[in-house]
VOGU-3710 file (C-alpha; in Angstrom, 3 decimals, decimal comma):
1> xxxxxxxxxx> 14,839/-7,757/-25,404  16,327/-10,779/-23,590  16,977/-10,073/-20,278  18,423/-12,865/-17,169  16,762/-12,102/-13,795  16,433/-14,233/-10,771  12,657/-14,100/-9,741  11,359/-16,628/-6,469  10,217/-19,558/-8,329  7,080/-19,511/-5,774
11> xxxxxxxxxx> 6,531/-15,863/-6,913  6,170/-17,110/-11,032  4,204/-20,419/-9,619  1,363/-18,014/-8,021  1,570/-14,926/-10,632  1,051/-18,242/-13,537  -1,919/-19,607/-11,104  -3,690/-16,100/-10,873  -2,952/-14,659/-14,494  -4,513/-15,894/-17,903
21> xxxxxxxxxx> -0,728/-15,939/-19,129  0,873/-18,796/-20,561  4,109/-18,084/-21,082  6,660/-16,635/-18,098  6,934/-14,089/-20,997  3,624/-13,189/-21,516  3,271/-12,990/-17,441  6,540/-10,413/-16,719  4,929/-8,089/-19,474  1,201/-8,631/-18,269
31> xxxxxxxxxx> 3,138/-7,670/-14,806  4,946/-4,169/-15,739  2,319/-2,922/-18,073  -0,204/-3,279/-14,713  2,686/-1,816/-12,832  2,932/1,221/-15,146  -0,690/1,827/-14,882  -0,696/1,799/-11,275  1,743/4,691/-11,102  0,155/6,391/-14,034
41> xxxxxxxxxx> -3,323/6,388/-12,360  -1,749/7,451/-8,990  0,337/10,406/-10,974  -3,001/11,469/-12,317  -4,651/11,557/-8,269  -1,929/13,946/-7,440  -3,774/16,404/-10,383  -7,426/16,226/-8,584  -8,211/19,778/-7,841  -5,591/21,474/-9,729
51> xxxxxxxxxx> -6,553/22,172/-13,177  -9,047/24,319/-13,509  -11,497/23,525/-16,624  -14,110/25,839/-17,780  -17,236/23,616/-18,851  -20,906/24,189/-18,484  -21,997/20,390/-18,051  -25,430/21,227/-19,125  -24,251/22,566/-22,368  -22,354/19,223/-22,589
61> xxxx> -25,419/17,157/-21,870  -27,446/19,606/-24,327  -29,508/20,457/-21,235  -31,388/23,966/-21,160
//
């Protein structure tokens, strides 16, 4: 997808300094696939204590 956006040439000059990327390309999607972890991982925090799973961890670990 080809997309036009206007993005603070300082901001690119850092992100390219910081990042392994070598294209601007490669460096907007290394950018939003970290950003959609972040909010994945912090979705998943908000399920800590609510589901209720029904394991024996020494059965798991084949502990007697």
């Amino acid at each position: 997808m080809r997309i036009n956006i206007e993005i603070p040439e300082s901001l690119i000059e850092e992100a390219m300094k910081l990042s392994d990327a070598k294209t601007i390309s490669e460096l907007i999607k290394e950018a939003l696939e970290e950003k959609i972890n972040v909010i994945r991982r912090k979705r998943l925090v908000t399920f800590k204590g609510s589901i209720e799973l029904d394991i024996d961890l020494n059965n798991l670990r084949d502990r007697k």
